[in-house]
Each structure stands twice: as structure tokens, then as C-alpha cells.
C-alpha angles and dihedrals in degrees: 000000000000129000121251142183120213113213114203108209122203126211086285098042105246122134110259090170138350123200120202117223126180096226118170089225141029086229075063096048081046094053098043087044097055083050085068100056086092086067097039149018098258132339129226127208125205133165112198107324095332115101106211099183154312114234129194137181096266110138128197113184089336098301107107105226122222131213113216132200108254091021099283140141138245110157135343113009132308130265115214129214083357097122 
């Protein structure tokens, strides 16, 4: 298990709350992040000083796409030049 901090973004993209959770895997962070878009405007992930990625409630074709620090992957497909 690895230790993560969930940063909850408002419409201009500033921090109003974080939550910490304990997840095995990123694809994990990512998921109980995305649980929290209802709350937010878009939610960012980070473990230590490694940002793993910030999630939102866009849909294409009912898969939620993720945007991931370096351009990977997690889950779903990737947004560029959307950060």
C-alpha cells in the first residue's frame, strides 16, 4: 500500500481540500479520486512529490478520460495539452 493525497480543485483550479487514502496501485488513487468529481471540479493525485494525475468528470463515448503527468496513462485515454 502506498500512501496518497487527494487534491480537490476548484473552476479555477486552486486547492479548496485535500484527503489522504492508503490505495496498492495509481490506477486505485485514480479511481477513488474520480469518485470524488461529483464534489469538485477536477481532482489531482499525487504520492510524495510525484504528481500521478488529475482526473475530472469529462466523458467520450462513457469511458472518463485522465490526464497524467509526463503524458501517461493510467486509465482511460490521454488529453493533450489539456493541463
Amino acid at each position: 500500500m502506498s500512501d496518497y493525497r487527494l487534491y480537490l480543485l476548484d473552476q479555477k483550479m486552486k486547492i479548496f481540500q485535500f484527503r489522504e487514502v492508503a490505495c496498492n496501485t495509481d490506477a486505485d488513487a485514480v479511481s477513488e479520486a474520480y469518485g470524488m468529481t461529483t464534489e469538485c471540479h477536477a481532482v489531482e493525485i499525487w504520492t510524495g512529490p510525484r504528481m500521478v494525475a488529475r482526473v475530472n468528470q469529462t466523458f467520450l463515448h462513457g469511458a472518463f478520460l485522465v490526464a497524467v503527468s509526463e503524458g501517461r496513462s493510467i486509465t482511460g485515454k490521454i488529453l493533450p495539452n489539456t493541463i
